[in-house]
N, C-alpha and C positions, 0 to 999 in steps of 0.2 A: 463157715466152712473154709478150709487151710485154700483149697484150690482156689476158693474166689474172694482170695487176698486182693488181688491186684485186678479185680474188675470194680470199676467206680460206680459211686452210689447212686441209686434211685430214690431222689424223693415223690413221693405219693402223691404229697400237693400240686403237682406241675405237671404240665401238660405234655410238655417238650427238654428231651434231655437231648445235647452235643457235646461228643466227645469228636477230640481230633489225636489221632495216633502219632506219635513223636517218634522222629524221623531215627533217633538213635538209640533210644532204649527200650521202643515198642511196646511204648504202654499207653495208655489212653489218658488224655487231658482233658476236662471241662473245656469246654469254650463259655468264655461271658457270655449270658445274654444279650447284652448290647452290639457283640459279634454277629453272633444268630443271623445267616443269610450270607455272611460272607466265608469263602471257599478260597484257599490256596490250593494249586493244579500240581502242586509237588505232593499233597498229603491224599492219607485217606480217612476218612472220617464216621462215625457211629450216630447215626439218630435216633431217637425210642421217640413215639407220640404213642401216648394215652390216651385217647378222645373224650374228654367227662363230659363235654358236655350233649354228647350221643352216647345214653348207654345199651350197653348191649352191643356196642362197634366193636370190632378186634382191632388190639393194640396192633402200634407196627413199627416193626423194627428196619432199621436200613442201613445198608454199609455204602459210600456213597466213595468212587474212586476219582480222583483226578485222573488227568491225563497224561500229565508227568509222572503219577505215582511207580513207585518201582512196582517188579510184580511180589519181591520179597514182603513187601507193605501191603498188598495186595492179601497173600495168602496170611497173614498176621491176623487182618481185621478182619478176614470172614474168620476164622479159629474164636475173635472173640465176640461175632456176633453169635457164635453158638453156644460159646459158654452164658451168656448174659439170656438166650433164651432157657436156657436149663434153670439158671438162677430166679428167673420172673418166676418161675412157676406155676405159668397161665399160657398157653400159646398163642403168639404175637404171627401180625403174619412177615414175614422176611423178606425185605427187597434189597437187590445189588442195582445199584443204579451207576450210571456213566455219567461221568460229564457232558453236559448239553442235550441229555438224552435222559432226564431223569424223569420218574412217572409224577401222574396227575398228582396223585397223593404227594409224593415229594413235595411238589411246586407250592401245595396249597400252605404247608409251613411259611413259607416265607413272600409275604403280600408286602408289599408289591413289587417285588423282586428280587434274583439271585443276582449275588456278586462274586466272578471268580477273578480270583489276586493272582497275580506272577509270582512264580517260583514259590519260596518254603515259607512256616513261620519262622520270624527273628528270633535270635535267639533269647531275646529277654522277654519271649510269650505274650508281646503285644501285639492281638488280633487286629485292635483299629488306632488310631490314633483319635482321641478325641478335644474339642476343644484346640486344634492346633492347626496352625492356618499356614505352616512353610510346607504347601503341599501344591504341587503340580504333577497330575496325572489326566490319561484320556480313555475316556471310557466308552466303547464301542456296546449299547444297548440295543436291543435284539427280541421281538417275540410278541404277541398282542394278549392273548390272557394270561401265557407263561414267562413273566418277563426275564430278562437275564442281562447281566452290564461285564463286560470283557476288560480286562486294562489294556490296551494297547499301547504301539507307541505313539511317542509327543512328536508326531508329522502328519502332513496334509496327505502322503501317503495312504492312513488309513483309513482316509475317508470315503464314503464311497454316497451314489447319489440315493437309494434307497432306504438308507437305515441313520439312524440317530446314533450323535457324539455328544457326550458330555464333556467337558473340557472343566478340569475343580483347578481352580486356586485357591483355593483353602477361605477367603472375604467372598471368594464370587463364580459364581458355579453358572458355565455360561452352556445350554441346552443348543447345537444345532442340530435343528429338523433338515434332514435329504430331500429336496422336492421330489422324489417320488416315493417319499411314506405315508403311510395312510393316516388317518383325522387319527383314530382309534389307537393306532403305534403311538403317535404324537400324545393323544393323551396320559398310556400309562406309561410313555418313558417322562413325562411331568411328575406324573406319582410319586415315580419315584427317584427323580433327583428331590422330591419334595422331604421324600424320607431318609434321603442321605442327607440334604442340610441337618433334618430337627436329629437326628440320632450322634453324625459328627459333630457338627456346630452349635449343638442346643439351637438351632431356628436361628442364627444371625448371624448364616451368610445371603450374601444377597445371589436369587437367580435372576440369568437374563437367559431370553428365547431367541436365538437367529431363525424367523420364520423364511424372511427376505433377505437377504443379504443388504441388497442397494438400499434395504428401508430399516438397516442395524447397523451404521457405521460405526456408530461408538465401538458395539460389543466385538463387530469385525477386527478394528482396529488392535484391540487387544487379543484376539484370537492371533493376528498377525506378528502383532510382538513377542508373543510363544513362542508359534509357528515357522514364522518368517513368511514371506508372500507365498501364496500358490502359483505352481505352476503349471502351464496343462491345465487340463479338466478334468472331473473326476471319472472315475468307473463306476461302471452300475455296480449293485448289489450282488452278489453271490446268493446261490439259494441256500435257502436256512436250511439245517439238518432237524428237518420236522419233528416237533413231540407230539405234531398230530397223524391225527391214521384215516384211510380210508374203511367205512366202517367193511366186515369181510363176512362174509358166514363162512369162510374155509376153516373151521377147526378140525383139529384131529387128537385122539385120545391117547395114549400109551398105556401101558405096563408094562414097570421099569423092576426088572428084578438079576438078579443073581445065578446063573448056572454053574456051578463048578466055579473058576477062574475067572468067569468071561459073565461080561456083565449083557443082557439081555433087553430089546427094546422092541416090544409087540406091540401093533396098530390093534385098536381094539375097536374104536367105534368112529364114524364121522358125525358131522351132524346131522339133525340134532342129535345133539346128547338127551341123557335121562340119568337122571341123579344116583337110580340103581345101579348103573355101569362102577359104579365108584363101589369097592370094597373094604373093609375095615382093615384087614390085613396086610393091603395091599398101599404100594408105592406107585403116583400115577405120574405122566408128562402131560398136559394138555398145551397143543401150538398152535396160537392165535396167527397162523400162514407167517409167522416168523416177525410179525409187528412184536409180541409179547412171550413169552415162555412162562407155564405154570408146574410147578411141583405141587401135586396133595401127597400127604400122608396120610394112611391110616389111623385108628385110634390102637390101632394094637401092631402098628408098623414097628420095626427095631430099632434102637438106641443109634446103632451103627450106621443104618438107612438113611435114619436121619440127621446124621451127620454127615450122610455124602450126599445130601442132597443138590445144593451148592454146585459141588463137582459134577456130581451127575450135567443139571441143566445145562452148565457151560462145556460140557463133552458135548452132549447132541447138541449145541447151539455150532461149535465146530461140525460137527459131523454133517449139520444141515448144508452148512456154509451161510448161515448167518451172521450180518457183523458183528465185533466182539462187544457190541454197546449193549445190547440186544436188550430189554429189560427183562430182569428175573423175578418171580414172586412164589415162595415157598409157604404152603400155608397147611395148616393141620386140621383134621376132621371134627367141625364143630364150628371153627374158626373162620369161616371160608371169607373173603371181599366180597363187595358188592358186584365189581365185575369180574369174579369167578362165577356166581352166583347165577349171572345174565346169562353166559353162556351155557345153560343148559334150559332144556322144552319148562320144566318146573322145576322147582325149590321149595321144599319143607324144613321145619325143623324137627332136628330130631325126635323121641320121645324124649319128654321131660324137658325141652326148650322150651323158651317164652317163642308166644305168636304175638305178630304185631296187630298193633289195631287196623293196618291199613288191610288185614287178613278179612274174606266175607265170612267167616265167625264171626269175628270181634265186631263186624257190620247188624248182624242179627240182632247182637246184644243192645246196640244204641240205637234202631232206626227210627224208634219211635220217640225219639227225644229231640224232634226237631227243633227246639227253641232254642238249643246248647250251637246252631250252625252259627246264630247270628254272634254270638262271644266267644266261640273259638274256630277260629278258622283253618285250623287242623283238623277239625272233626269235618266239617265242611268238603275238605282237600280228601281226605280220607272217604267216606259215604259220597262222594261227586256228586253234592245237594247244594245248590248258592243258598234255597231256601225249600219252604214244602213244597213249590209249584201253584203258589194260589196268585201269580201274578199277573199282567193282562198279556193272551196272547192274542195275535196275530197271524194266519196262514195264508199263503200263495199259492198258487200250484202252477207250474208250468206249461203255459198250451200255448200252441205254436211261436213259441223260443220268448212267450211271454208271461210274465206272472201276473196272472189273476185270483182275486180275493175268494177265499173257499168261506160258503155261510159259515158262521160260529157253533151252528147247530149239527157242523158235517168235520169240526176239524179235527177228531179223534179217527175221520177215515181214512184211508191215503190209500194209493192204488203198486201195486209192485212195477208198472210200466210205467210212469210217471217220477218226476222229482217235484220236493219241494221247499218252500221257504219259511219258516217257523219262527216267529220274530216275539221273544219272552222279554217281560220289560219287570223291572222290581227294584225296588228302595233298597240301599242298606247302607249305613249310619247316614242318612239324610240324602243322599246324594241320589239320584235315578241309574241305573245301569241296567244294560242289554246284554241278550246273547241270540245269538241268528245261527238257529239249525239250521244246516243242509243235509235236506234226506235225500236222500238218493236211492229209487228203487232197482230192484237186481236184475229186471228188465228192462230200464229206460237204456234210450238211444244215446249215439254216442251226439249227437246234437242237443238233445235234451240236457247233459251235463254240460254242455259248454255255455247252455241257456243260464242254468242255475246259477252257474259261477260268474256268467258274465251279469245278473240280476242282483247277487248276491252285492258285488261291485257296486252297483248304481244306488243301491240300500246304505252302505256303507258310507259310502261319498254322502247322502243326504244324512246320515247323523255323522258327519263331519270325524270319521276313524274312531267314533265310540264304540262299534257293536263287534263283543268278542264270538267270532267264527267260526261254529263245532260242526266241522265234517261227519255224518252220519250214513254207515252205510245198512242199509235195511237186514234187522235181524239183531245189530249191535248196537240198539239204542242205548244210550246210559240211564240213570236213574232217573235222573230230573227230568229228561224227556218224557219217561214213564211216567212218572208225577204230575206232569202238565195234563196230563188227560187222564191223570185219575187213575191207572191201569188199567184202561177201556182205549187203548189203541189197539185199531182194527186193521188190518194189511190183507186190500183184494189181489188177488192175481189179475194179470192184464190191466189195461188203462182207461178199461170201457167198467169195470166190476163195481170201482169203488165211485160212489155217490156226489154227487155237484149238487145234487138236494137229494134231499131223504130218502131215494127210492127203493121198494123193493128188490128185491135179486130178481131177475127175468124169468118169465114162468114156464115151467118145462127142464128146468135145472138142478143139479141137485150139489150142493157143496157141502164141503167136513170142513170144520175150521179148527185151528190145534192150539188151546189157551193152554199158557203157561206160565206159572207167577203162583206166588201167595201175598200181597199187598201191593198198595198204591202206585208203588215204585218198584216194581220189578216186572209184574204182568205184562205181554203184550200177547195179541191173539193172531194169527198167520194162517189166511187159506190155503191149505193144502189140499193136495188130489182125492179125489172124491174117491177113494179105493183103500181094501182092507188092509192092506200093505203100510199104510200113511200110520195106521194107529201107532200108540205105548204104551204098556200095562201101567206106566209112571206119575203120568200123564192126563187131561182130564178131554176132550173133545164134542165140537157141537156139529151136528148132521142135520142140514137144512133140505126137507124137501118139498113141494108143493103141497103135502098134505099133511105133514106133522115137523116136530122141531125133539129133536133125538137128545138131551146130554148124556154122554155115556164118560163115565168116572173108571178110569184105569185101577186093578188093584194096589198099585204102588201111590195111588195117591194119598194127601194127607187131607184131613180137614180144612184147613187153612186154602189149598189150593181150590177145593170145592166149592167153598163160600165164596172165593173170589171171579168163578167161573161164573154163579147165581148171578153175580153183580155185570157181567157183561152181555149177557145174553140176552138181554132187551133192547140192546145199543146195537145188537144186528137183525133180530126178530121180536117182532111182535107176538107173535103164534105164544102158547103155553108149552113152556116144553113139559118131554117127559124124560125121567129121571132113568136113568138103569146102572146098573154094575155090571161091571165085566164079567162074562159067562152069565148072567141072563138075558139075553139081544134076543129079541121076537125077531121072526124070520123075515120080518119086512126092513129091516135094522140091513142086513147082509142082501137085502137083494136092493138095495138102494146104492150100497159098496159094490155091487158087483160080484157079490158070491164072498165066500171064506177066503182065506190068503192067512199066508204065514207073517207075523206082526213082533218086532222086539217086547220081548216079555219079562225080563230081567226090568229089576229094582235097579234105576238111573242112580249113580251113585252122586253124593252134591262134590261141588265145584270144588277141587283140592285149594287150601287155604297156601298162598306163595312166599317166602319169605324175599321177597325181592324187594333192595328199596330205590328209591327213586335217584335216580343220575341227570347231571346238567353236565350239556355239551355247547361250546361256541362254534357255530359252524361256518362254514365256506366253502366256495365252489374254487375245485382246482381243474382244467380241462375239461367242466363240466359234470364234474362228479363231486358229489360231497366228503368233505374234507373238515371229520371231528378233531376237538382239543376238548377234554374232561376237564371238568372243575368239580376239583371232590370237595369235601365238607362245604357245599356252598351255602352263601346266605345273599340278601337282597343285596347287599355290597357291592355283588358279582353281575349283578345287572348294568350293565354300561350303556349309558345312549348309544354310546355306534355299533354295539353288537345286535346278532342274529343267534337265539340261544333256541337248544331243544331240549325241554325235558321230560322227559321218559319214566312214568307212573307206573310202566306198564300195562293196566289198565285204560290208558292213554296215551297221545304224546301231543303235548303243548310248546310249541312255533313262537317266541317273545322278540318283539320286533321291537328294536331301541329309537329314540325319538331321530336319531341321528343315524341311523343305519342306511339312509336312503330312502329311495323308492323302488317298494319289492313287490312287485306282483302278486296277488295271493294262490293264484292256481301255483305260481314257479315255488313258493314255500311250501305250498303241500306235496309237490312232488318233491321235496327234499322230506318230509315224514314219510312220504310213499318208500323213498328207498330207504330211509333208514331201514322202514320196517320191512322192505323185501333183503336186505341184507343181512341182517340180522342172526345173529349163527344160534341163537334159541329157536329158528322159524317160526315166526311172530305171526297173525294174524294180518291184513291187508284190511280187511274191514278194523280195524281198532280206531277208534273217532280220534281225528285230527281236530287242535283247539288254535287257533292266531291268536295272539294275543298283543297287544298295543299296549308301550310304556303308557301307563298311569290307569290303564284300562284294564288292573289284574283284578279277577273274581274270584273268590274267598277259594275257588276248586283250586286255583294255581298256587293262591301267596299264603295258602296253610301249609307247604310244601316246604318253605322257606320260616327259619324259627325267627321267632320276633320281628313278623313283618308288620312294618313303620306306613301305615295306607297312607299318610300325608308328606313321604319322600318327595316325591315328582313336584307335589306343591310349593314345596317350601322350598326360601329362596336358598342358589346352594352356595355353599361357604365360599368369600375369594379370596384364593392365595395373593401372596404378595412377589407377582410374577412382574419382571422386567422383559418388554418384548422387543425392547432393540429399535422400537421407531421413534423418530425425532419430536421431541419435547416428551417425550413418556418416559425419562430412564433419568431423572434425578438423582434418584439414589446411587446411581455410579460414576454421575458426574466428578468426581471428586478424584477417581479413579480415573478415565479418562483423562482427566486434566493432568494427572502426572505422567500418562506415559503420551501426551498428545505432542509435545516438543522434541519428543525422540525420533529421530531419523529414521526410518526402518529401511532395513536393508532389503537388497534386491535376492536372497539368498532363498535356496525354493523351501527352508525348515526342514531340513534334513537331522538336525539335530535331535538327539531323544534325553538330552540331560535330566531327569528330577528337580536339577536345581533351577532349571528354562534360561529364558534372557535374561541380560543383566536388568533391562526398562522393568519386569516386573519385579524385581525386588522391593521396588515401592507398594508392592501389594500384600508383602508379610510387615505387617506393625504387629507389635507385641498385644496389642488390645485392639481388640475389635469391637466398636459402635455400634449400636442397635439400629435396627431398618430403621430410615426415615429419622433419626434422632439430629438435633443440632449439635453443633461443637461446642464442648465446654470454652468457653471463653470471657468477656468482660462483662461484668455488672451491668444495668443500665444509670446506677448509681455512679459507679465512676472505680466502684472494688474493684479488684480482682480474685477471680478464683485462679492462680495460679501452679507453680509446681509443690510450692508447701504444702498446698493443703488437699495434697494427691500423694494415695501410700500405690505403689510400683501402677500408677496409671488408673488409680482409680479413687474413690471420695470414700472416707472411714464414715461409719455404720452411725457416728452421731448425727452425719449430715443430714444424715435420711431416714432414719427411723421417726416417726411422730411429728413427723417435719409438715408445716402447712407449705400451699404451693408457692407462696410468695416468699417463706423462705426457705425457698430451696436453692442449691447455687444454680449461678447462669447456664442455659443447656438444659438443664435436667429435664427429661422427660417426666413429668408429673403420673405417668402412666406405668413408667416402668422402671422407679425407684428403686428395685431391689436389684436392678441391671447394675448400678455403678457401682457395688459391692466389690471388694476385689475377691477372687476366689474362694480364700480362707477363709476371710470373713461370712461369703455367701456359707459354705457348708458350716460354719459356726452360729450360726443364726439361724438358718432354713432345716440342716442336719438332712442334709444333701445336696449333688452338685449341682451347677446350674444347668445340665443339661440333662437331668430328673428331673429339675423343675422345670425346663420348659417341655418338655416329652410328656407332663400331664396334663389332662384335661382344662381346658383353661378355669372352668367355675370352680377346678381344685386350686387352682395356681391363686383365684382371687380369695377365697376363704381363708388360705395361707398369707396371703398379702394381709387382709383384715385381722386379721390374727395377731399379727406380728409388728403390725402399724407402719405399712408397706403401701397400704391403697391409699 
């Protein structure tokens, strides 16, 4: 098409397209991939992610502004993020992000962090510089799962005592950590100076860490030759302009339309929402209390609509008086996010959409294929089964703030005034693993839970932080609980009902009990009030009284449910029952109830299938309130020992405590699920089971959640970078370094300077060729040759030396390891047919098949 001349192409293969808008002709540029992550504050920029490897995700598009952007650049690249949605031909969902302020989805592009550059691109459209070492800049990094790196200026000025500086000279990238940031900061700003070496420098520049100052003199010393001395002390930290949120249940709905002239914005609904509220025709606002802004469109909203949609958000973001950062996400009917989706009570797909399997449909179809839990742990995560329940349990029950052992023969009974402890134990790929209910009945004291949890603790501590911790609140058992007893769990009313041995119900009594289930895992049976009112035509129930045992079968029931009633009802009576159907009850039936009563009689309709999918949040307490940061497309990656993550099933929410997070109380993590789920603007359940979960201790329900989860991560030993930490005899590799600038005088000047080009002392630190970590200097034979400057083409050894070369005759120096290092450029990409910093940015067992290949190993 003529009109979408000048919009750039989309290749299909790829995941991630970046364009960056040019400052003079307003039109969009590719950025390299090797770019990718890095941001100039003068421009504005276009992202498209495809997600392939989640299908059925909506694509997403983003127009991403600097801070310096003009607004003329502004309105340019929203005009052509619309045109590129017209062009896709599939609805993407649309975000305008801000600098420092950009959404989860954004962030998750770029692992392990954003980089925003000073001022424009140059004019000769070099994103990075690579492979080039006359580089002196300071990089003020910021953020704990959203990382971000600032340039700053080259002064002690910048520094401050809470946050991390990167300090790059192009040979040696020197990390100071702020004594007062956290282990967690410290890590992933490691990350990712790790990933600025290997992407600038192909891997060989050297990093050093200032953990200590007094115990890094070397690294100080040259921070000081940039800098000039510090003077004063530093300043604390400024607070960060948060990407994270306090979770809110404040939304509010719109309908955003047209009257005449005058454009029109009616409050429609608060929470909860209902997905009904949304109409096809129609243009909606939803404000997340001004953390977020959402635009829906209908499927039959107008051309024009949505193209003002944009505009619209950032009117009422004005109008709110919300700041102009604000995030916006415009999304089409069909298309919704995951967390659009959250924010309403239920979520369907349409007609004619795919349901997911984590849908209780698509549960029906598999449940009796328990053998597929133990080889796909997605199916596991999905059906909440570790296994079928044939493993050995263990019951407690709490009596006077103590737990004692309930016989084996009584542990499918439990009392509604009572709590207890449920301790499941099972194999799977060889290894033994636990999970420790906590039931909790909906009459026990508030002593009695303090008992459980304080029990739960002392269990815990005696399997040494193995046993995974599923809060159960009476009524919202999950399956596997169900499973454990077979679906013959029996729930008494009061604390005196249910049985310490076998006994009968007290004589003179009379009880209804209300089973409901059709198989193993799902049934549980609950006494209810002995009165006609308790019944449901849906439904199946048993009426116990001193002289006979009543089943009475609702007409809404199925077969399936009846036969599984037959199966319970010897686990609470002995007696033979007798059978009836609804509307034939003998008159001793009703005077056992207490006469006739008006009973729900409608056909229970089954549990709507959700299309909700599961979200990971890093959490933290601010003033005592919880305090999310999202991590979209997550995978096991994102599991870091010093976090505290929750993720949210829905049907759950799973508490993942990192080996390194501390020590966290387990009552104070569940009241962080507590509020999640009281905050919550779908208004969640309170009873929905709370799971703890301990690094290395994840069960097949959490890590099928996560795609291609690695059960032998935790174990396996982890990779060690080639970090310099600044203490004395550990920093060889910059000795070399040091020694040349260790004769220079340093001045008493506070580094007020911000040159590029820094002090004159580090100019010893740009040579044309940069040595590989740890390598020797090429220098004399031990024969008495020389490898000299003849047999060096611009600083480096020709391809005869080292091709097919054994080690002894290789010249002096050479690293026997990494032969293909002394290549000089040309040659490398003439021989390998790419540069050296492709080859070192790949895998290393790629890098050694290439070496063998090529007669390099």
């Amino acid at each position: 098409m003529d009109d979408n001349q000048d919009l750039p192409a989309i290749e299909r293969n790829r995941d991630l397209h970046i364009w960056i808008l040019e400052a003079q002709n307003k039109r969009l540029v590719p950025v390299p991939e090797k770019a990718y992550g890095n941001f100039f504050e003068g421009h504005c920029y276009v992202v498209f992610h495809n997600p392939k490897a989640k299908p059925g995700a909506p694509s997403n598009l983003h127009y991403w502004v600097g801070k310096m952007a003009t607004a003329e650049a502004q309105s340019a690249v929203g005009i052509f993020v619309q045109r590129l949605q017209e062009a896709l031909g599939c609805p993407a969902v649309q975000h305008r992000e801000a600098q420092g302020h950009e959404s989860a989805c954004f962030c998750s592009y770029f692992r392990p962090g954003i980089i925003y550059r000073k001022g424009s691109l140059p004019s000769d459209y070099r994103h990075i510089e690579t492979n080039a070492y006359n580089i002196q800049r300071l990089l003020h990094i910021r953020g704990r799962k959203h990382v971000s790196a600032t340039e700053v200026d080259l002064s002690w000025d910048s520094f401050n005592k809470g946050d991390i500086f990167l300090l790059d000279l192009g040979k040696l990238m020197i990390q100071w950590n702020g004594p007062k940031a956290s282990s967690s900061e410290k890590s992933r700003a490691l990350a990712l100076t790790h990933s600025l070496r290997d992407r600038e420098r192909g891997g060989r520049a050297q990093i050093g860490v200032v953990e200590d100052e007094a115990q890094a003199s070397d690294l100080m010393q040259v921070m000081e030759a940039v800098l000039g001395r510090r003077a004063g002390s530093l300043q604390a930290a400024a607070p960060p302009a948060r990407r994270e949120q306090r979770q809110t249940a404040n939304v509010r709905l719109y309908h955003v339309y047209e009257k005449g002239d005058d454009l029109v914005i009616q409050e429609v609904a608060t929470q909860p929402l209902t997905q009904d509220l949304l109409r096809d025709e129609n243009c909606y606002i939803l404000d997340q209390a001004g953390s977020k802004v959402y635009v829906w469109q209908g499927r039959t909203c107008g051309v024009q609509e949505r193209k003002a949609a944009f505009g619209r958000a950032l009117g009422f973001i004005q109008a709110k008086g919300y700041p102009p950062h604000t995030n916006v996400e415009v999304l089409s009917d069909g298309a919704e996010s995951a967390a659009f989706r959250q924010l309403f009570r239920t979520w369907s797909a349409k007609p004619g959409g795919s349901r997911r399997l984590g849908g209780k449909g698509a549960v029906t179809q598999v449940k009796l294929d328990v053998g597929r839990l133990y080889s796909q742990p997605e199916l596991a995560a999905q059906l909440r089964m570790v296994d079928d329940g044939s493993g050995k349990v263990e019951v407690w029950r709490i009596q006077d703030l103590h737990r004692q052992p309930v016989n084996p023969k009584c542990h499918s009974w439990l009392c509604a005034g009572s709590c207890y402890l449920i301790l499941y134990t099972y194999q799977r790929s060889g290894l033994v693993q636990y999970i420790l209910y906590l039931w909790q009945g909906n009459q026990a004291t508030t002593a009695e839970v303090q008992a459980l949890n304080h029990n739960a603790e002392e269990l815990d501590l005696a399997y040494r932080g193995a046993l995974v911790q599923e809060y159960v609140t009476m009524g919202s058992e999950p399956p596997h609980l169900l499973a454990i007893f077979q679906g013959q769990l029996v729930v008494f009313q009061g604390s005196a009902g249910g049985p310490s041995g076998k006994q009968q119900p007290t004589s003179g009594t009379t009880r209804l009990f209300h089973i409901q289930g059709t198989d193993s895992h799902n049934t549980r049976t609950m006494q209810v009030s002995a009165r006609a009112s308790s019944l449901h035509s849906s439904d199946v129930f048993l009426l116990l009284t001193d002289n006979v045992c009543y089943l009475w079968f609702g007409k809404g029931c199925s077969g399936d449910q009846r036969e599984m009633a037959r199966t319970v009802v010897p686990v609470i009576s002995q007696k033979s029952e007798e059978t009836m159907l609804e509307g034939q009850e003998p008159p001793l039936f009703w005077e056992a109830l207490g006469g006739r009563a008006p009973y729900p009689n409608h056909k229970r309709l089954p549990e709507e299938v959700t299309g909700f999918q599961p979200r990971l949040f890093e959490c933290s307490s601010l003033s005592g309130r919880l305090v999310l940061s999202e991590v979209a497309f997550f995978s096991q990656e994102d599991l870091d020992k010093h976090d505290i993550l929750l993720l949210d099933t829905w049907q759950e929410i799973f508490l993942w405590l990192g080996d390194a997070a501390g020590q966290q109380k387990a009552e104070a993590l569940v009241a962080w699920g507590r509020e999640y789920l009281k905050n919550h603007p779908a208004g969640r359940s309170l009873a929905t089971p709370i799971l703890l979960v301990k690094q290395g201790h994840e069960p097949p329900t959490f890590a099928g959640w996560f795609p291609s989860w690695d059960p032998y991560k935790w174990t396996n030993s982890q990779f060690s970078r080639d970090v310099v930490d600044g203490s004395p005899g550990s920093a060889p590799a910059i000795s070399d370094i040091t020694a040349e600038v260790s004769s220079f005088q340093l001045t008493s000047q506070s580094g007020s300077g911000t040159s590029r080009r820094g002090h004159p002392a580090l100019q010893t630190l740009k040579s044309s060729q940069d040595l590989p970590k740890k390598e020797p200097k090429l220098g004399s034979r031990a024969g008495g040759s020389s490898t000299g400057p003849s047999s060096l083409i611009n600083g480096a050894l020709p391809r005869e030396r080292l091709m097919h070369q054994a080690v002894e005759d290789l010249p002096e120096g050479v690293d026997p390891t990494r032969k293909e290092f002394y290549l000089s450029d040309s040659d490398f990409q003439d021989v390998f047919g790419k540069s050296k910093q492709e080859f070192y940015s790949m895998a290393t067992w790629k890098q050694q098949q290439e070496k063998k290949r090529l007669g390099f190993f």
